[in-house]
The first five atom37 places (N, CA, C, CB, O) and aatype in JSON, in Angstrom:
{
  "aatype": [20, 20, 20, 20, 20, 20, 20, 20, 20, 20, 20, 20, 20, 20, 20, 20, 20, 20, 20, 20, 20, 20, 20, 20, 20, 20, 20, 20, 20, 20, 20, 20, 20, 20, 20, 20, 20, 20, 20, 20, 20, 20, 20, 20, 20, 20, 20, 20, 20, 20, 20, 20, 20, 20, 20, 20, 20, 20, 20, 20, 20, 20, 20, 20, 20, 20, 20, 20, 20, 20, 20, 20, 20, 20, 20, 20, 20],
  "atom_mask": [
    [1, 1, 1, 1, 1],
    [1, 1, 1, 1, 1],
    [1, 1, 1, 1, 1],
    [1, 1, 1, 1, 1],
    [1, 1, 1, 1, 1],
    [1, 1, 1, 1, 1],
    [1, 1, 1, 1, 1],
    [1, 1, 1, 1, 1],
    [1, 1, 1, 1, 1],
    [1, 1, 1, 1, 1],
    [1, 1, 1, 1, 1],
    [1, 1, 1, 1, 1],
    [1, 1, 1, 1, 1],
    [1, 1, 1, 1, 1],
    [1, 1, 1, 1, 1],
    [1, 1, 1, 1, 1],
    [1, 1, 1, 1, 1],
    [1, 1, 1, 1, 1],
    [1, 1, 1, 1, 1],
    [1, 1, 1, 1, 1],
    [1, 1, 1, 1, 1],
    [1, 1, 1, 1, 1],
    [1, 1, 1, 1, 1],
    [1, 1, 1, 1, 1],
    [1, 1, 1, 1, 1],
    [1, 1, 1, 1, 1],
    [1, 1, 1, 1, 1],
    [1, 1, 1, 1, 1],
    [1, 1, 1, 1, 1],
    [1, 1, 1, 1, 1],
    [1, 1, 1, 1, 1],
    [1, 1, 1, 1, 1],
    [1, 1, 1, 1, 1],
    [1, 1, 1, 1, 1],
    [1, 1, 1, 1, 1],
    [1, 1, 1, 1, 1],
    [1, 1, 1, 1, 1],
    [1, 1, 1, 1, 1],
    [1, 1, 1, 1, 1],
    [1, 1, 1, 1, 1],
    [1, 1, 1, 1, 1],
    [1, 1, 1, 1, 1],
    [1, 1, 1, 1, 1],
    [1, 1, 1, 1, 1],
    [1, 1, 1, 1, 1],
    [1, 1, 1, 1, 1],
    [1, 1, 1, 1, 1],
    [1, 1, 1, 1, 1],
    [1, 1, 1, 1, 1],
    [1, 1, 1, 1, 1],
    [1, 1, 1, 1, 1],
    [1, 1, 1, 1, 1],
    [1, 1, 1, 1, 1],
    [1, 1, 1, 1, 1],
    [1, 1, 1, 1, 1],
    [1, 1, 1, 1, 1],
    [1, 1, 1, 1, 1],
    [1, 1, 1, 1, 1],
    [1, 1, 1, 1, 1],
    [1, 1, 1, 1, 1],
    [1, 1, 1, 1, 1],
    [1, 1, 1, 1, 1],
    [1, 1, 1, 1, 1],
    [1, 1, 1, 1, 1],
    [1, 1, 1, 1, 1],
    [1, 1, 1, 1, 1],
    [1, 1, 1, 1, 1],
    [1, 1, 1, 1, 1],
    [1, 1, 1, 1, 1],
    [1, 1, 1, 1, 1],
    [1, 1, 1, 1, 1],
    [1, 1, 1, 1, 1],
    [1, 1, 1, 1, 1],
    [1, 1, 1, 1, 1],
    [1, 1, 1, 1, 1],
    [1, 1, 1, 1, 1],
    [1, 1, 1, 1, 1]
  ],
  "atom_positions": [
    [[22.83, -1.44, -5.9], [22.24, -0.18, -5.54], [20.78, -0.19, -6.01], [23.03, 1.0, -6.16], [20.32, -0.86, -6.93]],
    [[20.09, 0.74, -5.16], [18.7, 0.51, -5.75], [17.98, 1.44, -5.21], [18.05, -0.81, -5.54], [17.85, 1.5, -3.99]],
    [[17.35, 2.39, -6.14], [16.41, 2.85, -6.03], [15.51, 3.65, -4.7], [16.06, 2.0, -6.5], [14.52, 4.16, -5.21]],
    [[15.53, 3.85, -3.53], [14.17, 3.48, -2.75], [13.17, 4.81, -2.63], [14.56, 2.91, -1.1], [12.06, 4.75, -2.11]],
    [[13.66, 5.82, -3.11], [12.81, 7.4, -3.11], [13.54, 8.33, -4.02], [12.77, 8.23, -1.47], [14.66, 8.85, -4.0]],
    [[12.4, 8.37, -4.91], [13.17, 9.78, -5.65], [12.22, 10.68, -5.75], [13.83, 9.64, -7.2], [11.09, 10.22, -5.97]],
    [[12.35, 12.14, -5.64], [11.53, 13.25, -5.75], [11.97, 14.14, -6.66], [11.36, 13.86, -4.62], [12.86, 13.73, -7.4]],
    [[11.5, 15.5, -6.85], [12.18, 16.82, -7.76], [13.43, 17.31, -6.92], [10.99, 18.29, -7.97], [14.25, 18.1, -7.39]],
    [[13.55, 16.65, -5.32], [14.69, 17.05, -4.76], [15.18, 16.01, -4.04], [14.55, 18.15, -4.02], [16.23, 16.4, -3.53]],
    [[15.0, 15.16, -3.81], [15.88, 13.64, -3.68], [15.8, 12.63, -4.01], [16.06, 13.17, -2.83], [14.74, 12.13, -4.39]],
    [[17.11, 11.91, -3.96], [16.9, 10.61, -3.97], [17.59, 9.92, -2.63], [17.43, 10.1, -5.3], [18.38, 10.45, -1.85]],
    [[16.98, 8.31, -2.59], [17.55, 7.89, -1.78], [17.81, 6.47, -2.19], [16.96, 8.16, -0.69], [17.02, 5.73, -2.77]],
    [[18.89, 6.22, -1.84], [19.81, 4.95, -2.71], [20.16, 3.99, -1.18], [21.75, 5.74, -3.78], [20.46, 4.31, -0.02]],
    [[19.91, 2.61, -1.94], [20.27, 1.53, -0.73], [21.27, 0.76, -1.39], [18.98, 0.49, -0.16], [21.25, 0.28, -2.52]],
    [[21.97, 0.73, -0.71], [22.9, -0.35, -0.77], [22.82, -1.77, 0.01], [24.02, 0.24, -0.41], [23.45, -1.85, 1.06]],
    [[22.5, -2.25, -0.19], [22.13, -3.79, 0.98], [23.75, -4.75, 0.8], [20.23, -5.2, 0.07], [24.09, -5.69, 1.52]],
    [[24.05, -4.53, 0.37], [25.39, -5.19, 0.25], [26.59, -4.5, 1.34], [25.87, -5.0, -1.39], [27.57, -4.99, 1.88]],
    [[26.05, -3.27, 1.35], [27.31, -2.17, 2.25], [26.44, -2.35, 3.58], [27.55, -0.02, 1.61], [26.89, -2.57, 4.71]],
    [[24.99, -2.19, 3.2], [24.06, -2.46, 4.49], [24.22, -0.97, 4.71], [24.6, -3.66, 5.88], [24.61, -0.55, 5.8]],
    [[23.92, -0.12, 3.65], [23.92, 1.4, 3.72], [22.87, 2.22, 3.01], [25.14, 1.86, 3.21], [21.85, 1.74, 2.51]],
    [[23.16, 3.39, 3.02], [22.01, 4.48, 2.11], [22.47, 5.4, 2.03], [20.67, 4.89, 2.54], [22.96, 5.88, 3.05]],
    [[22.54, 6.18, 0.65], [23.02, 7.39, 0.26], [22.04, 8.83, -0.08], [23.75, 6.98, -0.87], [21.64, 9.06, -1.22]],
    [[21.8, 9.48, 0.79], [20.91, 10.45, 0.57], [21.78, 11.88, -0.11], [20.14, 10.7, 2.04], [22.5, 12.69, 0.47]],
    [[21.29, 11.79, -1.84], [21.54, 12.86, -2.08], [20.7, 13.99, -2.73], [22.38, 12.66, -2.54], [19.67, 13.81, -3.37]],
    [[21.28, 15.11, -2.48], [20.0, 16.05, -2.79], [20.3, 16.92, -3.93], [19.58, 17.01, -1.53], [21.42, 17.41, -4.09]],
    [[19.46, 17.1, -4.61], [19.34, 17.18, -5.75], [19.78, 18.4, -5.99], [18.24, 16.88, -6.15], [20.82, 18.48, -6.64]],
    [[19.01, 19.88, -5.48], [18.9, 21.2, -5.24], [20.65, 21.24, -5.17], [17.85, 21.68, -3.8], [21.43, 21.49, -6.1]],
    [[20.89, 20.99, -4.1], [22.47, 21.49, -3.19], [23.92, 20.62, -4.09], [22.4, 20.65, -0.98], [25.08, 21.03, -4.02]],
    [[23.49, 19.44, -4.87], [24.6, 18.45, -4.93], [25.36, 18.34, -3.99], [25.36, 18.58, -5.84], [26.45, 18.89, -3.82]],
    [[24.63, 17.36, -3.12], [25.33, 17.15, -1.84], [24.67, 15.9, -1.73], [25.16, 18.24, -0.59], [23.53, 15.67, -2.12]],
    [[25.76, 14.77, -0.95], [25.59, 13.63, -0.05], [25.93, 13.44, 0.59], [25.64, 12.84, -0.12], [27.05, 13.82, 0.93]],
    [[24.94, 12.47, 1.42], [25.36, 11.68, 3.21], [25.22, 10.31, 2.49], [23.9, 11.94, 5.02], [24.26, 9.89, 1.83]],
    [[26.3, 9.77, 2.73], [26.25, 8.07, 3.12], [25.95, 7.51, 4.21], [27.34, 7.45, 3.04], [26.59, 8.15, 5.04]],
    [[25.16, 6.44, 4.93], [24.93, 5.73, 5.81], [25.37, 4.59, 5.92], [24.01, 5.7, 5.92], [25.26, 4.0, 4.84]],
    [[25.79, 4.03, 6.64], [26.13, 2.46, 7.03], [26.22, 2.4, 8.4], [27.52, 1.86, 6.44], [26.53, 3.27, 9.21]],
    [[25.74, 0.67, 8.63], [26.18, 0.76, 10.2], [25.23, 1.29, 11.07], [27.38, 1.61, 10.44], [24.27, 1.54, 10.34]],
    [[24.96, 1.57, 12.07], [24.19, 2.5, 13.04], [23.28, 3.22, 12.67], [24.85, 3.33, 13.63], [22.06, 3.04, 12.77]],
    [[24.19, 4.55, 11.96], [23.73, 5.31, 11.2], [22.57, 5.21, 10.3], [24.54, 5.51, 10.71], [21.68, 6.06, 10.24]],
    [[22.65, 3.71, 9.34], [22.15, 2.85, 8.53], [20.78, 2.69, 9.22], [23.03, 1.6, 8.34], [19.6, 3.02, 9.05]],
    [[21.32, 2.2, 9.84], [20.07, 1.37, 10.96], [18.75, 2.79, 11.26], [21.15, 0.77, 13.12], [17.59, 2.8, 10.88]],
    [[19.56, 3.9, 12.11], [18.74, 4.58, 12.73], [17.7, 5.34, 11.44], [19.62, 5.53, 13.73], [16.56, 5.71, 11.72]],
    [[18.12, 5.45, 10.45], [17.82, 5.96, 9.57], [16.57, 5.51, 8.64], [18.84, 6.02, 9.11], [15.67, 6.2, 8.16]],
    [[16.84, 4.1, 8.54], [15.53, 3.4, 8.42], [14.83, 3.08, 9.26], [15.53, 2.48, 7.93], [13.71, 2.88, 8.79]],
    [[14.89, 2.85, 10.79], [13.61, 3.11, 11.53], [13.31, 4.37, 11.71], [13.56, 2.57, 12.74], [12.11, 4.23, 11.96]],
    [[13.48, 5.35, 11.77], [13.14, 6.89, 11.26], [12.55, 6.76, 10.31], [14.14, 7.84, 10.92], [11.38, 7.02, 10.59]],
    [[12.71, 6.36, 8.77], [11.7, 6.5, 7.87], [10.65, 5.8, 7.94], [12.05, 6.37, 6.82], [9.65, 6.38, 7.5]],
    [[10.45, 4.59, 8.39], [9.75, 3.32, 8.75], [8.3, 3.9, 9.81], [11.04, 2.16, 9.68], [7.11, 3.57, 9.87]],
    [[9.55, 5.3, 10.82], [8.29, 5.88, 11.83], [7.45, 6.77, 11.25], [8.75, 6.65, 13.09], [6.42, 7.04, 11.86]],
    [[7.7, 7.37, 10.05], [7.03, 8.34, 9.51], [5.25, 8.17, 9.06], [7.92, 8.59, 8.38], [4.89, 8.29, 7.88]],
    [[4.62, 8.0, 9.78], [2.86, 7.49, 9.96], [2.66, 7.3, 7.83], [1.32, 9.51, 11.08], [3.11, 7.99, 6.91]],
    [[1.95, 6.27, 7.84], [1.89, 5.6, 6.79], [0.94, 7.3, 5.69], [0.9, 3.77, 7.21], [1.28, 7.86, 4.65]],
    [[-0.07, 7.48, 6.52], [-0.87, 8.59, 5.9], [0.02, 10.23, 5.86], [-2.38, 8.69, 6.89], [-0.34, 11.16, 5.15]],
    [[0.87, 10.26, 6.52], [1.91, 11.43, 6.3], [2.41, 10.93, 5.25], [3.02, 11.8, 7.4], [2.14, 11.81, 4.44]],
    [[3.11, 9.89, 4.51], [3.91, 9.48, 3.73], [4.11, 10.73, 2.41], [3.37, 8.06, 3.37], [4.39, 10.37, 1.27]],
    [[3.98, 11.7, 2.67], [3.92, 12.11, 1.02], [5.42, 13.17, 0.34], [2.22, 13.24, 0.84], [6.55, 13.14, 0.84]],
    [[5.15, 13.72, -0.44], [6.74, 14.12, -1.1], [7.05, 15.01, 0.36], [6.79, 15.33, -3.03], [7.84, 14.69, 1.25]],
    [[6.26, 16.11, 0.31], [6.62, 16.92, 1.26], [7.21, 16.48, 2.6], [5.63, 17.57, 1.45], [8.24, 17.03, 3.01]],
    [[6.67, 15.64, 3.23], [6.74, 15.42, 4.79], [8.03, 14.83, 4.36], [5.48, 14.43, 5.78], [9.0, 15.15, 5.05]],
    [[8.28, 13.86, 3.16], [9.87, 12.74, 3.46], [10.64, 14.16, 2.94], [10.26, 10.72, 2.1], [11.47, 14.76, 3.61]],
    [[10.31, 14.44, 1.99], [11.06, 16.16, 1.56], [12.31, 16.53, 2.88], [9.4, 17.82, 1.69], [13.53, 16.51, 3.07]],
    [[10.7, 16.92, 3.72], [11.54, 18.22, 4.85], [12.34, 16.85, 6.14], [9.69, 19.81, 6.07], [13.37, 17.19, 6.72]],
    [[11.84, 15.66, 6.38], [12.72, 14.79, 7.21], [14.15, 14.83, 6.65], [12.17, 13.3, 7.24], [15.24, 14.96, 7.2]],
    [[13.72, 14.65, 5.17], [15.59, 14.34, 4.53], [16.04, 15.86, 4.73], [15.88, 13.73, 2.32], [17.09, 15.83, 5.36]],
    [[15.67, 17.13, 4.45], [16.29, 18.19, 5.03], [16.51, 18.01, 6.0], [15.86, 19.15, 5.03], [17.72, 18.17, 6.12]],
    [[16.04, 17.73, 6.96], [16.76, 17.95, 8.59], [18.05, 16.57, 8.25], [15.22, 17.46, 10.44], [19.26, 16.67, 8.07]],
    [[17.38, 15.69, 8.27], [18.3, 14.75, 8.23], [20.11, 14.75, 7.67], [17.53, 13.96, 7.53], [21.01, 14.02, 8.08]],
    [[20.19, 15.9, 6.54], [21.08, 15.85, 6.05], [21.71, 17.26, 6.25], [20.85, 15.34, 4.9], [22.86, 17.45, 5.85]],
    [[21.03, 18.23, 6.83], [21.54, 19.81, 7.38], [22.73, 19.22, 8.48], [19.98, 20.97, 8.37], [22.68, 18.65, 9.57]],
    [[24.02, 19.75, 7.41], [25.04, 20.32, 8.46], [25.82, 18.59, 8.11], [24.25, 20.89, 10.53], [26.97, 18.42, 8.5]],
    [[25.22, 17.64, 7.51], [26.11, 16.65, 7.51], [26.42, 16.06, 6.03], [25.59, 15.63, 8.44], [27.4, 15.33, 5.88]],
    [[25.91, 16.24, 5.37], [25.71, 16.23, 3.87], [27.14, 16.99, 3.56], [24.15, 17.09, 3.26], [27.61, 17.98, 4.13]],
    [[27.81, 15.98, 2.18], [28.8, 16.78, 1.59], [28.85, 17.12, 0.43], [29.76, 16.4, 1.71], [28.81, 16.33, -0.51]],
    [[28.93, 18.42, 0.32], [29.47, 18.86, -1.7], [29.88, 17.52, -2.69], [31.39, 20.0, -1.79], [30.63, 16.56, -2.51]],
    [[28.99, 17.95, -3.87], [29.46, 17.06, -5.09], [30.61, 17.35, -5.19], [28.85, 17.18, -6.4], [30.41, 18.56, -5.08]],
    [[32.0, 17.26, -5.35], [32.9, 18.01, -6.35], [33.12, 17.26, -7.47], [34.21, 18.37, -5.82], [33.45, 16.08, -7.37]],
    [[32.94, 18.0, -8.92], [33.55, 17.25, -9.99], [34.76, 17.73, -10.33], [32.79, 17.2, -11.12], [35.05, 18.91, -10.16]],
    [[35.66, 16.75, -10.91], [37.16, 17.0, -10.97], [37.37, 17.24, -12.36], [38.09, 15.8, -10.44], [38.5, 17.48, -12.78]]
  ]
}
């Protein structure tokens, strides 16, 4: 696992072994896992994001859309 974005409201975790990414958000305790397709589309999406947009805000509000409505509750047991 490793690392690839962390902010005051996310992080984003790669897995290269699953060939995945786990976007969770900090605010909500909630995650989306990626693999597969999913995986895929997800990093050329971030990849498209213009090098000079790059900043907290702009990846901020992509990972909001990105994870509205598909993202799941932490639960601790």
């Amino acid at each position: 696992m490793n690392v690839i974005y962390s902010s005051d409201h996310y992080w984003v975790l790669a897995y290269p072994a699953q060939q995945g990414f786990e976007l969770f958000d900090k605010e909500s305790l909630s995650t989306l896992f990626l693999q597969g397709p999913l995986a895929w589309h997800f990093r050329n999406a971030m990849e498209g994001i213009p090098e000079a947009e790059r900043d907290e805000e702009t990846i901020d509000a992509f990972l909001d859309d990105y994870c509205a409505g598909s993202a799941r509750p932490i639960v601790f047991h």
